[in-house]
N, C-alpha and C positions, 0 to 999 in steps of 0.2 A: 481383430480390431486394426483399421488401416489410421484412423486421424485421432490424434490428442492434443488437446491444448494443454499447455506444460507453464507452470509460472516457474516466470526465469528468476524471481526471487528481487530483490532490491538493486542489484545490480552490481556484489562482489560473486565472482564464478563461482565460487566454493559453495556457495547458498543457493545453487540451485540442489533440488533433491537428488538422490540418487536415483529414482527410477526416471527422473526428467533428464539427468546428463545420462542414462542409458538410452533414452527415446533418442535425443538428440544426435547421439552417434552415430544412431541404426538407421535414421530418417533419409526418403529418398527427397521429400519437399520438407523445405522450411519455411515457413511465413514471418518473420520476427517483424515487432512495432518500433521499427527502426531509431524513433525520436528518445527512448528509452531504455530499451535492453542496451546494456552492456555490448559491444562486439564480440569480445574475446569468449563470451559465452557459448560462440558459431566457435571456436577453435577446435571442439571435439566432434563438430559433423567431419562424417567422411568428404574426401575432398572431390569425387563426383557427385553433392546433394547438390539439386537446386534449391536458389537461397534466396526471396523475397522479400525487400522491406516495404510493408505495410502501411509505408507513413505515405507514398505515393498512389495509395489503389484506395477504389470506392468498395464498400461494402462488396458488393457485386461482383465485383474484381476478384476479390478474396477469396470469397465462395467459389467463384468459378475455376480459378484455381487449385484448390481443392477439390473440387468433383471430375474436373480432368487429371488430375492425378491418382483419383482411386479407379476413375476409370481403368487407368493406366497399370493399374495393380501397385500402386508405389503407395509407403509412408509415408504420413503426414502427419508432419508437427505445425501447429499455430502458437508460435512460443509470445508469451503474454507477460509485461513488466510485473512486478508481484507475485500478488496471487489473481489468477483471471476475475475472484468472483466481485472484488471492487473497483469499481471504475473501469471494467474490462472492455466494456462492450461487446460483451460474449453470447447472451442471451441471443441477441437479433442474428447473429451469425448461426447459433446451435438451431434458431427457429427455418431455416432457408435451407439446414442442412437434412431436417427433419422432410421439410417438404421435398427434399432431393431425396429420400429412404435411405442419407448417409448416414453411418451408426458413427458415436465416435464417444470418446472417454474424457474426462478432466482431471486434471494431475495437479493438486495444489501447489501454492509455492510460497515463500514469505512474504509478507508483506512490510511494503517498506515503514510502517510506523511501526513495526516490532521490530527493526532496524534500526527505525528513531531512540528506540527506547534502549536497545543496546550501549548506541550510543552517546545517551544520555547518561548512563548505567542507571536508569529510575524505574519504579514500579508503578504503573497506572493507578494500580487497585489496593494502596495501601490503607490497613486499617484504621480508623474512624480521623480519615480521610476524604476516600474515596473509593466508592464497591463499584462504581460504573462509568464506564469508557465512550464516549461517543465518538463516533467516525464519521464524520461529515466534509461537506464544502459548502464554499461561500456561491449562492447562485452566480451563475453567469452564461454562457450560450446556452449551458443548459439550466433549465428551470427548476426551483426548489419547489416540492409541495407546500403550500402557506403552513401548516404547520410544523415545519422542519427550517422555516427560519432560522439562522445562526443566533438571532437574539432570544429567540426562544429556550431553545436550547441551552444556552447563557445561564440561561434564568435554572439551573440544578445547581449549576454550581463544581461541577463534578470534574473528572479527568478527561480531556477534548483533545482528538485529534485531525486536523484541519488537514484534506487533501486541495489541491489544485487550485488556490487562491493567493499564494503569497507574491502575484502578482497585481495583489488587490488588497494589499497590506492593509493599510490605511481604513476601508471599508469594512474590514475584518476584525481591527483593531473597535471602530468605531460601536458594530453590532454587540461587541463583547462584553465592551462595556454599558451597551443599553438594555442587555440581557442581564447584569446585573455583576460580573467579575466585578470588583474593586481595581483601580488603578495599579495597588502593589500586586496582583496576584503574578507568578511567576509564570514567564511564557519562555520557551526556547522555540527556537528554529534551525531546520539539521539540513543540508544541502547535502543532497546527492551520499544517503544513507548507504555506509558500506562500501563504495569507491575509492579508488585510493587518494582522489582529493577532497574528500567528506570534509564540511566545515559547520561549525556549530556555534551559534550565537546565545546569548541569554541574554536575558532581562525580564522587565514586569512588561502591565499594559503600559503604562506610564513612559517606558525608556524604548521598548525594544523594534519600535516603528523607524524612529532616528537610526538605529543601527542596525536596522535591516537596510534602512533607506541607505545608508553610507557606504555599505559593504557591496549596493547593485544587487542585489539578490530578486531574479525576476522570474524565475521558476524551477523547477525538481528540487522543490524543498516540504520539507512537513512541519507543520506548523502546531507544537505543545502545548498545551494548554493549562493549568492547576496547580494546586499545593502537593502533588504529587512532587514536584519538581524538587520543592525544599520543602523545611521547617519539620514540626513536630510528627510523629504519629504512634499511633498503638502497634505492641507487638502481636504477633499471629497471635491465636489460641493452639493452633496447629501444633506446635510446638513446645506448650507450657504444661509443666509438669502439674498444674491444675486442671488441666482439660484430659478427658477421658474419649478412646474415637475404638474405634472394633480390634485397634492392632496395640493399642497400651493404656494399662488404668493409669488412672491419675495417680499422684505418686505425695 
């Protein structure tokens, strides 16, 4: 296998995987999505890799860079913010490389709302809470299916985690509440998850528009959603000496 796409993780070095900081070492080409990945991430390529940023090239560009590199007999990494599979735009690249008979593998990575959630310290999915997490965004260049509107969506109720909008705050805010959140429902917003200038806001719908709006906050944030965030919830069963599972009876 010559080409992997590697998620670089949220964007502290540490969090990239081990077998993606081994790719990256070994790699003769790097593609990185410049406007994103961390730099210091590139610290462990050897220092003869050639080294790409992706925020300047077409599709096209990209590709082609990569099939003259395998030509060439070289590695290749397309190292991808997160994990490639959201928001990656990986699919239309994997289909061009398909058409070129390039073989290549995908190497997961974290994603930065499980970053958000670190640094929140909260649990999406707490009991008779919330069992379901949505990962979504607010339309914009690109187009939402009509039914994956943000106020739709709204309308569960559930734990929501908002990529690539918090430069559309307000709009965001507006859907959330037409979806049905309550004004107090708890929102946070986490800037640049896992950096080492990571900044974290809170508030509800009601407050935390004002203090995003204050703080300038105009993009690489994730945007929280639910009563996940605070208040009451139920403990596992996982764990209660009433509950019974293959590995201990109930007690």
């Amino acid at each position: 296998m010559q080409v992997f796409f590697v998620g670089a993780g949220p964007g502290d070095p540490e969090l990239v995987t081990v077998k993606g900081q081994r790719l990256i070492a070994v790699a003769d080409t790097i593609i990185y999505a410049g406007s994103l990945v961390n730099p210091e991430i590139l610290a462990s390529a050897k220092p003869q890799a050639e080294i790409h940023n992706s925020a300047s090239l077409t599709l096209e560009e990209v590709v082609e860079i990569i099939e003259q590199s395998v030509k060439a007999g070289k590695n290749v990494v397309r190292l991808h913010t997160g994990d490639p599979s959201l928001y990656g735009a990986i699919k239309e690249q994997m289909d061009l490389l398909d058409a070129r008979q390039i073989t290549y593998e995908i190497v997961p990575g974290v994603s930065s709302f499980l970053a958000a959630a670190a640094a929140l310290r909260c649990e999406y999915t707490l009991p008779e809470v919330s069992q379901t997490l949505i990962i979504t965004r607010l339309e914009g260049r690109t187009a939402v299916p009509e039914k994956e509107k943000l106020a739709l969506l709204a309308s569960h109720n559930c734990s929501m985690c908002i990529f690539l909008s918090v430069h559309m705050f307000d709009a965001v805010i507006a859907e959330l509440l037409k979806g049905g959140y309550s004004e107090d429902t708890p929102v946070a917003v986490v800037e640049k998850a896992s950096w080492p200038d990571e900044k974290i806001f809170r508030g509800t719908l009601a407050t935390i528009g004002r203090i995003v709006g204050e703080a300038g906050i105009a993009r690489t944030a994730m945007i929280v959603v639910g009563d996940c965030l605070e208040g009451e919830y139920a403990l596992s069963q996982l764990y209660s000496p009433n509950f019974s599972h293959m590995f201990r009876e109930a007690r």
